[in-house]
C-alpha positions in Angstrom: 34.9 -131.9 -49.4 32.5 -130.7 -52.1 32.7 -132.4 -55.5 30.0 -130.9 -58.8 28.5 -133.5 -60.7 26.9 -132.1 -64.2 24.4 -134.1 -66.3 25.0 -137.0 -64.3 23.4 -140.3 -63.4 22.6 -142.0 -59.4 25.3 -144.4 -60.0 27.9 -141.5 -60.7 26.3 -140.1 -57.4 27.0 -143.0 -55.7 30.5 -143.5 -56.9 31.1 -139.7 -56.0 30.3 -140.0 -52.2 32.3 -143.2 -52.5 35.5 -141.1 -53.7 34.5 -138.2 -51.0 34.6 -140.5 -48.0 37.8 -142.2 -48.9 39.5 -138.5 -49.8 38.6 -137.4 -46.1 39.8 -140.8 -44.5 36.7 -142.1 -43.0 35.5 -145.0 -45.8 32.6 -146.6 -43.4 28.6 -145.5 -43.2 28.0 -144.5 -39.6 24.3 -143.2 -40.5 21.2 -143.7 -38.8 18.7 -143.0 -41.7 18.1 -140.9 -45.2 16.6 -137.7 -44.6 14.8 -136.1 -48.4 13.9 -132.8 -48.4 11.9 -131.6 -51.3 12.0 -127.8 -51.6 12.6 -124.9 -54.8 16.1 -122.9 -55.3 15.1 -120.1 -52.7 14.3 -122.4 -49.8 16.7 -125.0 -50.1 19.6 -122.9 -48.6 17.9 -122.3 -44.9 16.3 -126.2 -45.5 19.9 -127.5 -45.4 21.0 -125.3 -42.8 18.3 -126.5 -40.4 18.8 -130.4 -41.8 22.5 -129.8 -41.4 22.5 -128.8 -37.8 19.6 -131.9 -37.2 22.5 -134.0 -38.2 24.8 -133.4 -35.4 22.0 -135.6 -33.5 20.9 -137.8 -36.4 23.9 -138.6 -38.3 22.4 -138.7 -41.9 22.4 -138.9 -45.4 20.2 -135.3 -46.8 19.0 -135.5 -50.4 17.8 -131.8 -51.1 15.5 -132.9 -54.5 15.0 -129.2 -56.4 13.2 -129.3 -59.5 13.2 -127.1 -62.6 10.7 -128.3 -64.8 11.3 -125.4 -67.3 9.4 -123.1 -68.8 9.0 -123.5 -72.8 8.0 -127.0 -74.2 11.7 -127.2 -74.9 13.3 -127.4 -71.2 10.6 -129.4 -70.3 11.6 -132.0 -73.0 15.0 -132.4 -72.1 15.9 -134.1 -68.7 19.5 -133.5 -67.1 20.5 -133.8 -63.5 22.9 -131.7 -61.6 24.4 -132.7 -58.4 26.3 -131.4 -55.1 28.2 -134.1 -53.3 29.3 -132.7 -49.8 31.3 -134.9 -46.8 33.0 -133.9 -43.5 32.8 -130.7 -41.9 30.3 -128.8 -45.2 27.8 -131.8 -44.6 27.5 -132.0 -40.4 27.9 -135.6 -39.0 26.8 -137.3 -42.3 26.6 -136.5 -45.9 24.7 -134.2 -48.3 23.8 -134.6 -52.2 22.1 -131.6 -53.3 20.2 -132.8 -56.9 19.0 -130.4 -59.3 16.7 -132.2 -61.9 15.6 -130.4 -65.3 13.3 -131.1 -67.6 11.1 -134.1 -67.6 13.2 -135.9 -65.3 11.5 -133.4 -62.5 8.3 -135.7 -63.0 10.4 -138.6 -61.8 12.3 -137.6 -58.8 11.7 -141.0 -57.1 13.7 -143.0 -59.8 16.9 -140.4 -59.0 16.5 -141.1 -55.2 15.6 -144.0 -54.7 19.1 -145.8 -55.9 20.6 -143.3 -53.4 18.6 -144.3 -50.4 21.0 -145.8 -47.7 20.1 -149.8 -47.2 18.2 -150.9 -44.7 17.5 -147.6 -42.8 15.0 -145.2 -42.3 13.6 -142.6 -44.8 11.7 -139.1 -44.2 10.4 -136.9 -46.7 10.5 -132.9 -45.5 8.8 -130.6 -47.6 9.8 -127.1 -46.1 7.3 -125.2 -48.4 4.8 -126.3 -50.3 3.8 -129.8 -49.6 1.6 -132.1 -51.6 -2.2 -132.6 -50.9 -1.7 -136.0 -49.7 2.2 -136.6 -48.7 2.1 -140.5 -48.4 0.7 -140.8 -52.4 3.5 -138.2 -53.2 5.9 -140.8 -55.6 8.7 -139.7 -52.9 6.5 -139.8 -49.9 6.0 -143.4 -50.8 9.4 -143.5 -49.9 9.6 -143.0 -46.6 8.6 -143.9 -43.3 8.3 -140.6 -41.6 6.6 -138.0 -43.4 6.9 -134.2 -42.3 5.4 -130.8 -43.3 4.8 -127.4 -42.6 1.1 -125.8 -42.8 2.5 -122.7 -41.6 4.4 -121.9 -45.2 1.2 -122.3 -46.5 -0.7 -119.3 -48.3 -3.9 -120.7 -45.9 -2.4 -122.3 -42.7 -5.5 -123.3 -41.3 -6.7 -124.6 -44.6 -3.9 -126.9 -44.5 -4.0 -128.4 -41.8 -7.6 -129.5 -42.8 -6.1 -131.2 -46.2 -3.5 -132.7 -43.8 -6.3 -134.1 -41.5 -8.0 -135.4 -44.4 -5.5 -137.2 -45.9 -3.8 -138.6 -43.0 -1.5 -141.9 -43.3 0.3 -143.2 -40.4 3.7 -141.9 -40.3 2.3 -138.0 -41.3 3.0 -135.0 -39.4 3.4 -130.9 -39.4 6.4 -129.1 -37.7 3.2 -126.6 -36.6 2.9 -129.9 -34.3 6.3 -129.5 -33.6 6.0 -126.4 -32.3 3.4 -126.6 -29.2 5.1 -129.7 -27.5 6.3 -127.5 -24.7 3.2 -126.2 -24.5 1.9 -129.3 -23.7 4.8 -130.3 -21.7 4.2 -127.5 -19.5 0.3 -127.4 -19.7 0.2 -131.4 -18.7 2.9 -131.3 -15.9 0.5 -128.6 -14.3 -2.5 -130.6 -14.2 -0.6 -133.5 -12.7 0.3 -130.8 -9.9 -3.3 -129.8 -9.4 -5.9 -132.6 -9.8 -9.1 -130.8 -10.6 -11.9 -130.7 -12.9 -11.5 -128.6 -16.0 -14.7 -126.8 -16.8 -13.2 -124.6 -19.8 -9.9 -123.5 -21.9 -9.1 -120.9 -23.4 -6.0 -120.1 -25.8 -4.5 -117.0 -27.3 -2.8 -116.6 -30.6 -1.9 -114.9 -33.7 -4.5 -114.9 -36.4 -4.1 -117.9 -38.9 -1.2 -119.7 -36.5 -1.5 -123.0 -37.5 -0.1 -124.3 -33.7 -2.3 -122.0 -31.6 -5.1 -123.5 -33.5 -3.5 -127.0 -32.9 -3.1 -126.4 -29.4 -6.8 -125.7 -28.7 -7.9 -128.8 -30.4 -5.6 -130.8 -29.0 -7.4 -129.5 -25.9 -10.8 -129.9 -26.3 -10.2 -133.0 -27.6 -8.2 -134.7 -24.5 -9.9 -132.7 -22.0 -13.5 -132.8 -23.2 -14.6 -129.4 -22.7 -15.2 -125.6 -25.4 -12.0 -124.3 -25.9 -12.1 -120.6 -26.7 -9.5 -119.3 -29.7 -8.6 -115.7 -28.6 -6.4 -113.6 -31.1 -3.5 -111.8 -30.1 -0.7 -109.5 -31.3 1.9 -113.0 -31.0 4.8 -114.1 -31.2 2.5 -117.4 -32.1 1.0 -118.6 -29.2 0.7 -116.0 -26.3 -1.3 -117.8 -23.6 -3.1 -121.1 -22.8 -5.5 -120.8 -19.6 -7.7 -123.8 -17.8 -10.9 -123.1 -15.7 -11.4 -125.0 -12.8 -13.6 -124.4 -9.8 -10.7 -123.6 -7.5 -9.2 -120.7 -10.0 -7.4 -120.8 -13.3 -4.4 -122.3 -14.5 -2.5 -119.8 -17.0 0.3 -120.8 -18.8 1.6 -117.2 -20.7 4.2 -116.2 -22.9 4.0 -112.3 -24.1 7.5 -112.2 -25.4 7.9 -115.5 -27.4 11.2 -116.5 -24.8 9.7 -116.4 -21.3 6.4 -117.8 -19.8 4.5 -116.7 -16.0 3.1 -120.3 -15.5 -0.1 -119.6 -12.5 -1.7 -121.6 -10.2 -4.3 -121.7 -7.7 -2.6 -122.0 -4.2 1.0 -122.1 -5.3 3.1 -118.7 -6.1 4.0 -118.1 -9.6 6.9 -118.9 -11.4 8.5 -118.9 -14.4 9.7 -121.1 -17.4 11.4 -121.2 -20.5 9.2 -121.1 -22.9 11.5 -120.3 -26.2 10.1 -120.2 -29.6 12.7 -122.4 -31.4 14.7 -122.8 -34.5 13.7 -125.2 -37.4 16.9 -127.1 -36.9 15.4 -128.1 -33.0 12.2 -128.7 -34.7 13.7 -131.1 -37.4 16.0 -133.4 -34.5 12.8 -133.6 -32.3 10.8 -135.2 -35.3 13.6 -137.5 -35.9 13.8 -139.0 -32.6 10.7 -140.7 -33.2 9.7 -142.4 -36.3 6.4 -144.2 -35.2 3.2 -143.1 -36.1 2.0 -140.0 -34.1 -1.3 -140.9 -32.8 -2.2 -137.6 -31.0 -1.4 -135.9 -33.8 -4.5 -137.6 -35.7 -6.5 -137.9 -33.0 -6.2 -134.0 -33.1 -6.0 -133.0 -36.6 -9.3 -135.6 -37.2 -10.8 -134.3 -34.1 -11.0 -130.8 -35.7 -10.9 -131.3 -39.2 -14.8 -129.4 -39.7 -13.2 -126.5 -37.4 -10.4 -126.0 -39.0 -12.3 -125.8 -42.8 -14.7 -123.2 -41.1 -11.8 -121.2 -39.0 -9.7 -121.1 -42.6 -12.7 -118.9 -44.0 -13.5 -117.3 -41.0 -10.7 -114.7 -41.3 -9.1 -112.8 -38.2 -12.4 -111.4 -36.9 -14.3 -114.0 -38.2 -15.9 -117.0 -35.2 -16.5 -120.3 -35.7 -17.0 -123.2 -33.5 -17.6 -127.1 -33.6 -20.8 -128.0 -31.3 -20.7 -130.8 -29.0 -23.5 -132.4 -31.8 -20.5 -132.1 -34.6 -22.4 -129.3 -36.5 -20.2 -126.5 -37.3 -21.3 -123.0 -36.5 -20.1 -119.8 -37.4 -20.8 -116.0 -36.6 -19.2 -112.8 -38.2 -16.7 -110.3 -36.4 -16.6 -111.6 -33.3 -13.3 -110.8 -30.8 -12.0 -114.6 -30.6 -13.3 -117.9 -31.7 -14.6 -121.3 -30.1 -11.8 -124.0 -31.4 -14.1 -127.0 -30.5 -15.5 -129.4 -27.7 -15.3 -133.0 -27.6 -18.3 -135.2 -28.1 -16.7 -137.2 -25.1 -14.5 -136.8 -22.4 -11.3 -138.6 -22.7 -10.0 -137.9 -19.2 -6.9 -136.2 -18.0 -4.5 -134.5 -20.4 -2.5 -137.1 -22.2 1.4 -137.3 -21.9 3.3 -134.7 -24.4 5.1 -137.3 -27.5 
């Protein structure tokens, strides 16, 4: 059921979905928490899509927040709110309220959603695009307990990931986080296979993928040793390898579906290695709404890398010393992502 609210107010919201549910026969709230996604007119289609199919594991309520400050003095002085209110089968498991606020009233999203917020659950803030420099000062990332963005829709992926690393609060993270968690499914179920020493790593990627730089940090700083950043053709991430003294451990993935995992003394095999939708990406964040400590282990870990890669370029170099001064040399084939100033023993456990 979809009903259009115009120039309308959060209680008239409220009263709407009120209405929707009883129209469609189920009048009680069976939703786990309030999921905001903050996003412009040509993003928030495939936003809700992906939040939409989340659902269907996370029964929730999704408030897609679009603004439209205006342009002329005049828009931006008058302040009106638009609203979609969808239940049943157009909103998933849950419900959707798509808000449109003009004007001033873009300034002051908080005051719309807050009175919309379902009691005593949870709240995340997605920002599919654009995100804020600091997500938990954001007026709407005050909001919430889980905070999540995307460095790769970034103009500068790497370079975001350093302002995310910067201005970490507990509860932050990046879908390009998201994204290598079979990767280090895969790459710490192998080293529980073969207990040896790790001398080196190495991992391939596209130029200026925020995960493939992710991935060799969160390396280097588990395992204690240089990681090398090699680029590569992609999709994304292409190949993660370990040195040891018995022979290496390659985990690689040339066609973005289907990964040849190697290793010394056992025959090779083969895993599903898929490079998945946003939707997957959204439900997996969802499961867990604690702070991420990995995650800022290795965004602080390699926060000086990741300023120097940003300006390095795709045949740029740069590297983090074991001394924490940053290096960097011109047109070289691959990069050194960093090395740890201590070892911090095996591989840890993926989230």
């Amino acid at each position: 059921m979809k009903i259009d609210l115009t120039d309308t107010t959060s209680a008239r919201i409220n009263a709407g979905l009120i209405q929707a549910r009883r129209a469609i026969g189920t009048p009680a709230v069976g939703m786990v928490l309030t999921l905001v996604i903050v996003t412009d007119e040509g993003s928030a289609y495939d936003a809700l899509k992906a939040a939409t199919e989340a659902s269907r594991e996370h029964p929730s309520r999704i408030l897609v927040v679009i603004k439209r400050p205006g342009r002329s003095p005049r828009d931006r002085a008058l302040a009106r709110l638009d609203a979609e209110v969808l239940v049943g089968s157009e909103a998933g498991t849950g419900e959707t309220v798509v808000l449109r606020m003009h004007g001033e009233l873009a300034n002051h999203a908080e005051s719309v959603v807050l009175p919309l917020l379902l009691p005593d659950a949870p709240v995340v803030c997605w920002w599919p695009d654009q995100a804020p420099e600091n997500a938990a000062e954001d007026p709407l990332g005050r909001l919430a307990q889980r905070r999540i963005t995307d460095a790769s829709s970034a103009e500068d992926p790497v370079a975001s990931l350093a302002v995310r690393a910067s201005g970490y609060s507990p509860g932050d993270t990046d879908l390009a986080w998201t994204r290598i968690t079979p990767w280090r499914s895969m790459l710490a179920a192998a080293l529980d296979q073969k207990h040896s020493k790790i001398t080196a790593a190495a991992v391939e990627g596209e130029a200026y993928n925020p995960s493939t730089e992710l991935l060799a940090l969160w390396l280097a700083d588990r395992l204690g040793v240089t990681v090398e950043r090699k680029v590569s053709d992609g999709p994304g991430i292409t190949a993660a390898r370990l040195y040891t003294p018995d022979g290496d451990i390659c985990l690689d993935r040339a066609d973005g579906r289907l990964a040849e995992l190697a290793m010394p003394g056992q025959p090779d095999r083969h895993v599903a290695l898929k490079r998945r939708e946003t939707s997957e990406l959204i439900a997996e964040e969802l499961r867990r709404l604690d702070p991420d400590d990995i995650y800022r282990s290795t965004v602080q870990f390699g926060v000086g890398h990741l300023v120097r890669a940003s300006g390095a370029g795709a045949d740029g170099a740069s590297s983090v010393e074991p001394t924490g001064k940053p290096t960097a040399t011109k047109k070289a084939a691959s990069t050194t992502a960093a090395a740890a100033k201590k070892a911090a023993g095996k591989a840890a456990t993926p989230k």
